[in-house]
C-alpha positions, 0 to 999 in steps of 0.5 A: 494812240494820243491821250492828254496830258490830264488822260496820262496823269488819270492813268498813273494816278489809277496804276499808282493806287492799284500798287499801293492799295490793291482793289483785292486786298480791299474786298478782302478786309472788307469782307471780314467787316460786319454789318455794323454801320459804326464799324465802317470807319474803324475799318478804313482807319485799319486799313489806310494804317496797315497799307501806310495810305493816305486817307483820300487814297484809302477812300478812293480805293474803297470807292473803287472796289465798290466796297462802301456806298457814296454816303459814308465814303462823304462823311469819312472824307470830312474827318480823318483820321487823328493820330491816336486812331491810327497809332490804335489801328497799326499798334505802333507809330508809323515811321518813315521807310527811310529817316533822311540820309538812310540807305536800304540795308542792301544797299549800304551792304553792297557799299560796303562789299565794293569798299572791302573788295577795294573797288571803291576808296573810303571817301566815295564809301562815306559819301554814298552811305551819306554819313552813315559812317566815318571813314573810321567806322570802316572795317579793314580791306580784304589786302589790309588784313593780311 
């Protein structure tokens, strides 16, 4: 089956939205908002804050789960939300997963096992935890020690 390159693009937009901001995780919250027209935004902001959303992802998935009608979803769309209603909605600031030249934890601890094992030398261990460390900073090898 041949689809086109915009086709394609379509499709993994969708799955992308789907993993980042589940339909279902959508019409759960959403069940849980009242009635209250004014309420609707507030709840978006809640929910593009607690799943790290973008805004035009969030609309688009509330759109999706049918959750909220074309008129509102218009009007959220032309404001979004500042950074003092997301800072209020996460309770806390939303940082990065990773500051530029972090590694995962169980990453850097796998580094770090390969470099005490004697598998990898202190230079390649500096150079793939990208900085994070000196070769001063490392522990002693398990043949070192003893």
């Amino acid at each position: 089956m041949h689809a086109s390159r915009s086709e394609r693009e379509a499709l993994i937009n969708s799955f992308a939205a789907e993993f980042l901001l589940p339909r279902g995780a959508v019409r759960a919250q959403w069940s849980t908002v009242t009635a209250d027209p004014g309420n609707g935004r507030t709840a978006a902001v809640r929910l593009s804050a607690r799943y790290r959303v973008s805004w035009t992802l969030t609309l688009q998935q509330l759109r999706n789960a049918r959750a909220v009608g074309a008129e509102p979803l218009t009007r959220w769309r032309n404001t979004a939300p500042t950074r003092a209603e997301l800072l209020d909605a996460a309770g806390w600031e939303p940082r990065p997963d990773l500051l530029p030249g972090q590694v995962p934890p169980r990453y850097a601890r796998a580094v770090l096992a390969a470099f005490a094992h004697g598998l990898i030398n202190a230079a390649r261990t500096v150079e793939l935890l990208h900085g994070q460390v000196t070769a001063e900073d490392l522990p002693p090898r398990q043949e070192d020690a003893e």
